[in-house]
Backbone as JSON, one array per atom type, in Angstrom:
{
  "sequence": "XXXXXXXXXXXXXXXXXXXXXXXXXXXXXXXXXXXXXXXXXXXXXXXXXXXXXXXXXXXXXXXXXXXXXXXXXXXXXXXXXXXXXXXXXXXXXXXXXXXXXXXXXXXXXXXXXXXXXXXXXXXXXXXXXXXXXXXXXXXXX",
  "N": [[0.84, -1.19, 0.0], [0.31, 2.39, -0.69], [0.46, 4.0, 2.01], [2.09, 2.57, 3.4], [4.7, 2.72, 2.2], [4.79, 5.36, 2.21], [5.45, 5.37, 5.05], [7.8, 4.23, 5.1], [9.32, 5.7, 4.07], [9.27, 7.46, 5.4], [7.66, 9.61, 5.12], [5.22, 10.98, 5.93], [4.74, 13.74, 6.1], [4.8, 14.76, 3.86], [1.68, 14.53, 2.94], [-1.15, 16.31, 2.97], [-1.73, 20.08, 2.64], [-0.26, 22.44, 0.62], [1.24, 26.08, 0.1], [2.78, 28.3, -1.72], [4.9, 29.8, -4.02], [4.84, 30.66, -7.69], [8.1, 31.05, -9.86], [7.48, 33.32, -10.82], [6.02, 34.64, -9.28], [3.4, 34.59, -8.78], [0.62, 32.52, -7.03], [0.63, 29.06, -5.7], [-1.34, 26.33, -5.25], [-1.01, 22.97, -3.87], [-2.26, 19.82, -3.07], [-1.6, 16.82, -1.71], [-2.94, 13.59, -0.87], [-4.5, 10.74, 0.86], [-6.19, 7.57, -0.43], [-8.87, 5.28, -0.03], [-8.48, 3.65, 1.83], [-5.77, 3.79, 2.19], [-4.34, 2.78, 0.01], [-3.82, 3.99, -2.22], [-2.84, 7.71, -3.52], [-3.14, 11.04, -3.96], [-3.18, 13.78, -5.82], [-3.11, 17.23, -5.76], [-2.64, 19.95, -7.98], [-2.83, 23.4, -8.09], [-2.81, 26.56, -9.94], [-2.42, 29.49, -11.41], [-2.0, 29.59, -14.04], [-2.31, 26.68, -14.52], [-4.27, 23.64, -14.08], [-3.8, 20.67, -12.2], [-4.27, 17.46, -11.86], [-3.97, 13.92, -10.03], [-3.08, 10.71, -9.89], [-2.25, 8.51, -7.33], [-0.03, 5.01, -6.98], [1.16, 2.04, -5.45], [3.18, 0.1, -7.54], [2.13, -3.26, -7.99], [3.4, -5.5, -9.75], [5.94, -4.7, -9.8], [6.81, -3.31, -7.8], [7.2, -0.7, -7.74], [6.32, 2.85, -7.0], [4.32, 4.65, -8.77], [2.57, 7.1, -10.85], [0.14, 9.17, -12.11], [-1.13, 11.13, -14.39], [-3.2, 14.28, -15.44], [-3.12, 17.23, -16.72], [-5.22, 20.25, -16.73], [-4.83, 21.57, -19.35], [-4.72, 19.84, -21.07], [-2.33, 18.06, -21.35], [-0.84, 15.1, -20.64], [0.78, 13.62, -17.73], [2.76, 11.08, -16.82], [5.04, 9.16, -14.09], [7.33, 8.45, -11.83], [7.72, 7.74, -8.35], [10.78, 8.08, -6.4], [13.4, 7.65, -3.46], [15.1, 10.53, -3.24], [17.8, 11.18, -2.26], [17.91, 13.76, -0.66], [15.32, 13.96, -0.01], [12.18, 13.14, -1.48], [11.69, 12.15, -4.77], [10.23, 12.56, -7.62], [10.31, 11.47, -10.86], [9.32, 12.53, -14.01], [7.92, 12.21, -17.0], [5.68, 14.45, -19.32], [3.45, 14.0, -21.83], [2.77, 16.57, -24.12], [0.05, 18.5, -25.92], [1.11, 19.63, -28.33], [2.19, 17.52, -29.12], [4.81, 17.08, -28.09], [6.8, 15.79, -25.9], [7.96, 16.08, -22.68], [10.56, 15.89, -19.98], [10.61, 15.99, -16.18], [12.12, 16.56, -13.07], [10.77, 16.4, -10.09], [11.44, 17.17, -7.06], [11.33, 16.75, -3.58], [11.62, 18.29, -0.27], [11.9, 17.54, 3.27], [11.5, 20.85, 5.05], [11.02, 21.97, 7.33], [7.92, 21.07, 9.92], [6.42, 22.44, 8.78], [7.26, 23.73, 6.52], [8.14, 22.99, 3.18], [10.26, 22.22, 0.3], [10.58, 22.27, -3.04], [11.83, 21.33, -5.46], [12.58, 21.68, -9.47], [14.02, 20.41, -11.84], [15.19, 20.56, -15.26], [14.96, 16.99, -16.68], [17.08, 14.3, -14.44], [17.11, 14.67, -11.88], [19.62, 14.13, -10.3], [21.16, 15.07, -11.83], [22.72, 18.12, -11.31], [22.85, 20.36, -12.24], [21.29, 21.11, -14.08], [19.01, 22.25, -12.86], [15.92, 23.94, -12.7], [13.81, 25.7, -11.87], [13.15, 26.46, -8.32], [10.06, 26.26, -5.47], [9.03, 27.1, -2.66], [7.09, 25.87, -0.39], [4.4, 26.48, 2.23], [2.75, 24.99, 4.74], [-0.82, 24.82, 4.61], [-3.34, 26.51, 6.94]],
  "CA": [[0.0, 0.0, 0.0], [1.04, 3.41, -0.67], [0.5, 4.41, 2.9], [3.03, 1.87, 4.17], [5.92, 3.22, 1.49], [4.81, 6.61, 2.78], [5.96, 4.81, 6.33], [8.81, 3.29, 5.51], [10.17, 6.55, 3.58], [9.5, 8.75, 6.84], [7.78, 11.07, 4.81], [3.95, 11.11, 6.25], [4.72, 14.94, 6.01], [4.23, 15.18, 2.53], [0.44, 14.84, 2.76], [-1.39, 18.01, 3.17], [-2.65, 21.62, 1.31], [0.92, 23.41, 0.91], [1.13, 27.02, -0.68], [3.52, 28.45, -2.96], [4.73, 30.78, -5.59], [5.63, 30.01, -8.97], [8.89, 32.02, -9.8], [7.02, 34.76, -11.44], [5.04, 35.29, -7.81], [1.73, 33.72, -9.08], [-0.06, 31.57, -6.02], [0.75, 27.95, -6.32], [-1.6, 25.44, -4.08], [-0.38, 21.42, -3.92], [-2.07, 18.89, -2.45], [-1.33, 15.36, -1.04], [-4.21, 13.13, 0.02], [-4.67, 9.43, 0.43], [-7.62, 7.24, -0.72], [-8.64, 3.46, -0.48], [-7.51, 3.46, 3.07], [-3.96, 4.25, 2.05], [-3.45, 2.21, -1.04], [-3.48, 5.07, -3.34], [-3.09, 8.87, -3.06], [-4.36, 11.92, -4.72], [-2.51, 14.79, -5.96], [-3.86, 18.25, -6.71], [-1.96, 21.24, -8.09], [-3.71, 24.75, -9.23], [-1.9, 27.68, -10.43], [-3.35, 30.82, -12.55], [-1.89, 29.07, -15.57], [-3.09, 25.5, -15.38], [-4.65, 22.96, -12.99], [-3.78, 19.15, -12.16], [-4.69, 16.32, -10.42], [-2.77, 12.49, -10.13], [-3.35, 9.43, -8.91], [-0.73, 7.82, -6.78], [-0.18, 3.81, -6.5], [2.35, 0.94, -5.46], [2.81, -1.1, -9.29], [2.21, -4.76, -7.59], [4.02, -5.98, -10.41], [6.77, -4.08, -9.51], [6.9, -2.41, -6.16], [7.04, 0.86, -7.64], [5.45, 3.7, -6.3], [3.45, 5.39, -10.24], [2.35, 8.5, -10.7], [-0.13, 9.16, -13.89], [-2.67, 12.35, -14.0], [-3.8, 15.49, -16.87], [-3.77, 18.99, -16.53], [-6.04, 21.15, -17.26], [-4.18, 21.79, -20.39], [-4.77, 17.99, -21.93], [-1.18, 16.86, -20.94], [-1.1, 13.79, -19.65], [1.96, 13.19, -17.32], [3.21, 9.79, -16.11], [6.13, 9.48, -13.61], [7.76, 7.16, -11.18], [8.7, 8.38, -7.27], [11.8, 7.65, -5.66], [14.48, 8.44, -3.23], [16.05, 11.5, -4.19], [18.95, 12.01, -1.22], [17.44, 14.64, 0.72], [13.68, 14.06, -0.32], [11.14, 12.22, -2.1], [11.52, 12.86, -6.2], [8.87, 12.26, -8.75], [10.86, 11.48, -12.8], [8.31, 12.28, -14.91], [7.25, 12.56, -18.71], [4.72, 14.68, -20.12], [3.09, 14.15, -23.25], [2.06, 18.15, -24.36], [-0.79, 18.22, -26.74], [1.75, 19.65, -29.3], [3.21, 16.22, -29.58], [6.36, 16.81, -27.87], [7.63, 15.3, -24.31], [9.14, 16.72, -21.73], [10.98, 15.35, -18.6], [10.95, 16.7, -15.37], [12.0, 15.64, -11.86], [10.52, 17.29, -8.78], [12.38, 16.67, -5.73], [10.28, 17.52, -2.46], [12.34, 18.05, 0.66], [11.51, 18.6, 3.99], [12.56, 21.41, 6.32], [10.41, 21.63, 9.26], [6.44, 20.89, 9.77], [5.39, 23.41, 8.02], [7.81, 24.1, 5.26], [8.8, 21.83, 2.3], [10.85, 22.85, -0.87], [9.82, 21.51, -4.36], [13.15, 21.59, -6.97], [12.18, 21.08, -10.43], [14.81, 19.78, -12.78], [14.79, 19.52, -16.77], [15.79, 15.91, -16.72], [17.06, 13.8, -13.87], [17.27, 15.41, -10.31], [21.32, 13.88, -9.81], [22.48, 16.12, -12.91], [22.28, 19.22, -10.6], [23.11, 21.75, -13.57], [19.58, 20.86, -14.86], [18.12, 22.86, -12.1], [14.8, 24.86, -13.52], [13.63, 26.43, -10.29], [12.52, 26.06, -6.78], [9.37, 26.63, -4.74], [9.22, 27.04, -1.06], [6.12, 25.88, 0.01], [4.42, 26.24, 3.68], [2.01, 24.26, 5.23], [-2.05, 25.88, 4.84], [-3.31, 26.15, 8.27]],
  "C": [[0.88, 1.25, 0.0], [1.37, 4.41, 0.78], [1.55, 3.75, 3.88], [4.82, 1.96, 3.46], [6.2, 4.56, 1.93], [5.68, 6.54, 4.71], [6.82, 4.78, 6.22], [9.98, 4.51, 5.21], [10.04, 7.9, 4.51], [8.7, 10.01, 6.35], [6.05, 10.82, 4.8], [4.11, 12.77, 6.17], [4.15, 15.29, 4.96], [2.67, 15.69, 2.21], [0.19, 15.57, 3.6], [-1.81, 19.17, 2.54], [-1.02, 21.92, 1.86], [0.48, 24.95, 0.11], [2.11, 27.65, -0.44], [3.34, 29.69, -3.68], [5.47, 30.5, -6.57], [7.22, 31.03, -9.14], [8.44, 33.39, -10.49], [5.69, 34.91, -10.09], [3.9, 34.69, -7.54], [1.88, 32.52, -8.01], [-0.03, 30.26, -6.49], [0.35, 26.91, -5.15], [-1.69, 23.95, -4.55], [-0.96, 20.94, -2.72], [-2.26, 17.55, -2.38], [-2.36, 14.81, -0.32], [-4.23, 11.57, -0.51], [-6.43, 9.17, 0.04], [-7.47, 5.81, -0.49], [-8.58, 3.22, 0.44], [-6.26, 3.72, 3.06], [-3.12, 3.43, 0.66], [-2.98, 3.16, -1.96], [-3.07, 6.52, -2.63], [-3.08, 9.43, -4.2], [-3.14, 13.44, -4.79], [-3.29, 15.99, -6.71], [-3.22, 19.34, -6.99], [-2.78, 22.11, -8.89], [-2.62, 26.17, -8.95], [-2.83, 28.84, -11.05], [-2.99, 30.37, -13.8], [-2.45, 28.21, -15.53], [-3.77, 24.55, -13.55], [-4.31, 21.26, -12.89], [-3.88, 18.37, -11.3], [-4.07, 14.54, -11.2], [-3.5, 11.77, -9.61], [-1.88, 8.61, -8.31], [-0.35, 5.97, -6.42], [1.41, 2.86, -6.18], [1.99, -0.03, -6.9], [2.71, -2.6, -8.16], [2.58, -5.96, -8.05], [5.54, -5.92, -10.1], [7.79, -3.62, -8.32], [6.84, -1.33, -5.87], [6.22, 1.46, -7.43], [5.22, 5.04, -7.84], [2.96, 6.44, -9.91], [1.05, 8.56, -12.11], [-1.57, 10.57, -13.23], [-2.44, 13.32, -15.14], [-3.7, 16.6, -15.95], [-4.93, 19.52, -17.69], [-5.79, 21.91, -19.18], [-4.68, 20.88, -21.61], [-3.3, 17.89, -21.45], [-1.23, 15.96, -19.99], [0.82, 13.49, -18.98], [1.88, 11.68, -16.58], [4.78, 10.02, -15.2], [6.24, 8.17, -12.58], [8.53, 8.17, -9.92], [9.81, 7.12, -6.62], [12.99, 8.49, -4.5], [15.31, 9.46, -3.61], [17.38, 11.97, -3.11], [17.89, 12.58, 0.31], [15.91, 14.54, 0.97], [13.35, 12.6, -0.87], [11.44, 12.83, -3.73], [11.0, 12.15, -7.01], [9.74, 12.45, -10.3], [9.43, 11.39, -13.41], [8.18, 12.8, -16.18], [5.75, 12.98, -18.86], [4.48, 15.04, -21.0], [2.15, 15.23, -23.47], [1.4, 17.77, -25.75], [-0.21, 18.73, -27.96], [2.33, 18.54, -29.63], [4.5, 15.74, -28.81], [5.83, 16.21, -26.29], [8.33, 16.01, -23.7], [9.17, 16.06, -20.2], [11.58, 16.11, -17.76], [11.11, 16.08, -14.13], [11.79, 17.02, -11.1], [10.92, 16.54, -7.4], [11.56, 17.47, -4.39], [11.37, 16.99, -1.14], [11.97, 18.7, 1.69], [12.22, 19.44, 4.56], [12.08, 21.6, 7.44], [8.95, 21.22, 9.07], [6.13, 21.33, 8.94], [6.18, 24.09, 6.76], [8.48, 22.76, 4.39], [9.37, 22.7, 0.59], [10.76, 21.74, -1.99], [11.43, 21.99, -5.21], [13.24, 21.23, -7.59], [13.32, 21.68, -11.37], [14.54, 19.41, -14.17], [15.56, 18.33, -16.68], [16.01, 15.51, -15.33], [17.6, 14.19, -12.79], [19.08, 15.13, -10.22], [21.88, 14.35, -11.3], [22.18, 17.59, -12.18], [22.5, 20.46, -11.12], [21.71, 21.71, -14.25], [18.45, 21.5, -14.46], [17.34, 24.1, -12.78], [14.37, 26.13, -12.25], [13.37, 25.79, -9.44], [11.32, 26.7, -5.99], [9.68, 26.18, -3.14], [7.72, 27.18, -0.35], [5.67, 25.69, 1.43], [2.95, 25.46, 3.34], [0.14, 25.1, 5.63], [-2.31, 25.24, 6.47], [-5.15, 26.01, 8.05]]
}
């Protein structure tokens, strides 16, 4: 279950409403929510540009912990979380309704209760020259 990977990886923090600003200032609210009892979870991000929502599972083929959800846009992203060092990081591909792909890793790290930092990477979080930006999101009360 995804609630017992969420255990094992210490990071019950994650779930939650955080809020955010994109690097151009614009309000950016993320959140983390289980379902199922804890097999799955639920991801929601809204912005002033676009809106998205995920589904989160353990593959049972696998062991991996999937990612797959649309924005508001039509892109459909897929991704795969893992250990990233200091965090939790999400590799993911999304297919943009122009045709093309693009890969991004978001690396979520905590720093105390109530603050967590998001660092999104073109390409694979451990090339650290790839770095796109960073949000610094707190915890809604």
């Amino acid at each position: 279950a995804l609630a017992d990977k969420l255990g094992e990886a210490g990071a019950e923090w994650l779930l939650g409403t955080w809020n955010g600003a994109d690097p151009d200032g614009q309000p950016i609210t993320l959140t983390y929510g289980q379902e199922f009892d804890g097999q799955a979870g639920t991801v929601h991000m809204k912005s002033s540009e676009m809106e998205f929502k995920a589904l989160i599972a353990v593959d049972p083929n696998t062991d991996e912990v999937r990612q797959f959800g649309i924005a508001s846009t039509g892109a459909l992203m897929t991704g795969a979380w893992g250990d990233e060092g200091a965090g939790l990081a999400l590799e993911a591909t999304w297919a943009m309704v122009d045709g093309t792909r693009q890969k991004l890793t978001y690396a979520h790290q905590w720093v105390d209760s109530n603050t967590m930092r998001v660092i999104v990477y073109d390409g694979p979080w451990w090339q650290n020259d790839t770095k796109k930006f960073e949000i610094l999101f707190k915890r809604a009360s």
